[in-house]
C-alpha positions as CSV (number, residue, x, y, z in Angstrom):
1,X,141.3,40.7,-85.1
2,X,141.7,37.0,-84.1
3,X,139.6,34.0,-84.9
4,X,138.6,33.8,-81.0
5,X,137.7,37.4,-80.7
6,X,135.6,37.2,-84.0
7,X,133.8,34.2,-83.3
8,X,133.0,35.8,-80.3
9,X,132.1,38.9,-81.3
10,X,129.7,37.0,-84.4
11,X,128.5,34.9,-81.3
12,X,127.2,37.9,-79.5
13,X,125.9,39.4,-82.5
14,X,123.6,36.6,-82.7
15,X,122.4,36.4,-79.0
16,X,121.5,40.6,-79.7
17,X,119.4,39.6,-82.7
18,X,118.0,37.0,-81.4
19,X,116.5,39.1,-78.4
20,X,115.9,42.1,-80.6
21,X,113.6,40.1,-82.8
22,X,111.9,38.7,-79.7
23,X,112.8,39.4,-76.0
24,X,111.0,36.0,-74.7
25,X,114.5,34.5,-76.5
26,X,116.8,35.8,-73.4
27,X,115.2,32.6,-71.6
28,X,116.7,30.5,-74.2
29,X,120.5,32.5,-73.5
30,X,123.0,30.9,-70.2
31,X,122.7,33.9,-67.7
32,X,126.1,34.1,-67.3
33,X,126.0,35.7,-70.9
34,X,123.4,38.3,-70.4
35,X,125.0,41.5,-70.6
36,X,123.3,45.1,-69.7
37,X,122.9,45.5,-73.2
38,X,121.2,41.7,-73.7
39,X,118.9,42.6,-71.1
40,X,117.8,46.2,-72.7
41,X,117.4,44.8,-76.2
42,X,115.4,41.9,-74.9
43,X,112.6,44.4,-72.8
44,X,112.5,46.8,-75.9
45,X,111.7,44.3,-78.0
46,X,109.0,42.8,-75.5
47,X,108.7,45.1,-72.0
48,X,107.3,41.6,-70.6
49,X,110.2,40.3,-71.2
50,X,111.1,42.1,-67.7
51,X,110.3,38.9,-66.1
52,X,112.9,37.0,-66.8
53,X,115.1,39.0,-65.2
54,X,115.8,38.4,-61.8
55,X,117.0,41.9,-60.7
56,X,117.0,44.5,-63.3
57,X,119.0,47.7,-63.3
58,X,116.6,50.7,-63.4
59,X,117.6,51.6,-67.2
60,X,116.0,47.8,-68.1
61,X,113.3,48.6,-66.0
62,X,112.7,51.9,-67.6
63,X,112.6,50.6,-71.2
64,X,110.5,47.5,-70.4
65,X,107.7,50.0,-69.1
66,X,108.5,52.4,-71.8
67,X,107.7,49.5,-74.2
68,X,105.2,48.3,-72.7
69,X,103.3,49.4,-69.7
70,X,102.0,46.0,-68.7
71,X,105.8,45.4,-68.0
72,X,104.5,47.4,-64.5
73,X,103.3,44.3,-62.7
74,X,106.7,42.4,-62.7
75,X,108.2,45.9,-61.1
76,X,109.2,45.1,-57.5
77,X,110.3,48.4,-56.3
78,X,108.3,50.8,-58.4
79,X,108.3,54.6,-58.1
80,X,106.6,57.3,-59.4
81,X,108.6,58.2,-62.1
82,X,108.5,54.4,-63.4
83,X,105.1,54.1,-63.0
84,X,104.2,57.6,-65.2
85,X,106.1,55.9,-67.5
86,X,104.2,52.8,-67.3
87,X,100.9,54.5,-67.4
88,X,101.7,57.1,-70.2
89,X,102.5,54.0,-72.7
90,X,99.2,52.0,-71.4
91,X,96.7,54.0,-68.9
92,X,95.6,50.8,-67.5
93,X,99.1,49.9,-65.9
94,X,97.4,51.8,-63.1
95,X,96.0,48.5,-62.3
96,X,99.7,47.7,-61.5
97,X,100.7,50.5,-59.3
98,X,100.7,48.5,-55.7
99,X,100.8,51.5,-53.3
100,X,97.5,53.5,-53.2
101,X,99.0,57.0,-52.6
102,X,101.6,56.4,-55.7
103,X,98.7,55.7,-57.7
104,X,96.8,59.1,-56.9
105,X,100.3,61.0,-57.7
106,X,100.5,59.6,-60.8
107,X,97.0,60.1,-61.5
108,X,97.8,63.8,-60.8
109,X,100.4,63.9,-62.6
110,X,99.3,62.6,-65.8
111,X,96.3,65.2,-65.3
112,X,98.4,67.6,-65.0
113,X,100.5,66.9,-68.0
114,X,96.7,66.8,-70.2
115,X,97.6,62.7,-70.4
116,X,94.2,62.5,-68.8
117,X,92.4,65.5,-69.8
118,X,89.6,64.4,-71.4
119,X,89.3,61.1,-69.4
120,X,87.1,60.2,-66.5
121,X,89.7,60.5,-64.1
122,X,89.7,64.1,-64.5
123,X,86.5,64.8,-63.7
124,X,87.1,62.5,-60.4
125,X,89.8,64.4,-58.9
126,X,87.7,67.5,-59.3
127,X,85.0,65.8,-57.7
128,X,84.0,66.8,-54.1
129,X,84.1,63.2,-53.0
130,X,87.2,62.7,-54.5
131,X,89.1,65.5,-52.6
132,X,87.8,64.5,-49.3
């Protein structure tokens, strides 16, 4: 291998770890370097992290949530599946979820899959007023 490719191969090395050990460091990284695999490492080190990017593919969207469901509130276009996610890593990302309707399907869903069985949520949907 060349001296170029090596030094830029060590380079990029470097910018990985860097965001590995702390995803807040992609700020400090020239966008035109941030790669797919920059911006994943970044958001599974910190899912908040998700805010620096200014149009994340679904996979970094994905991993941010699945790191950290707080990562939910800087998801523009969320949908049901990202917002399971979200809730199954931290039940209050529900706070997050902007439509109303997307929130009562995930609700549902994570009842369904016992997430919420012994929580107060469950006893809601059940509820008379709930269903009506």
């Amino acid at each position: 291998m060349n001296a170029a490719l090596q030094t830029n191969a060590a380079y990029y090395a470097r910018l990985l770890a860097t965001v590995q050990h702390n995803g807040f460091l992609l700020r400090t990284i020239n966008r035109r370097e941030w790669t797919e695999e920059l911006m994943l490492a970044a958001v599974r080190s910190e899912g908040r992290a998700l805010q620096l990017i200014p149009d994340p593919s679904q996979a970094v969207i994905r991993a941010a949530v699945e790191q950290d469901g707080d990562a939910l509130r800087y998801v523009v276009e969320q949908t049901d599946e990202i917002c399971a996610v979200a809730c199954r890593q931290w039940l209050s990302a529900l706070h997050h979820i902007a439509d109303d309707d997307m929130r009562e399907r995930v609700i549902e869903e994570l009842i369904e899959e016992g997430v919420l069985s012994n929580h107060p949520f469950n006893e809601a949907a059940n509820a008379p007023a709930y269903a009506g």
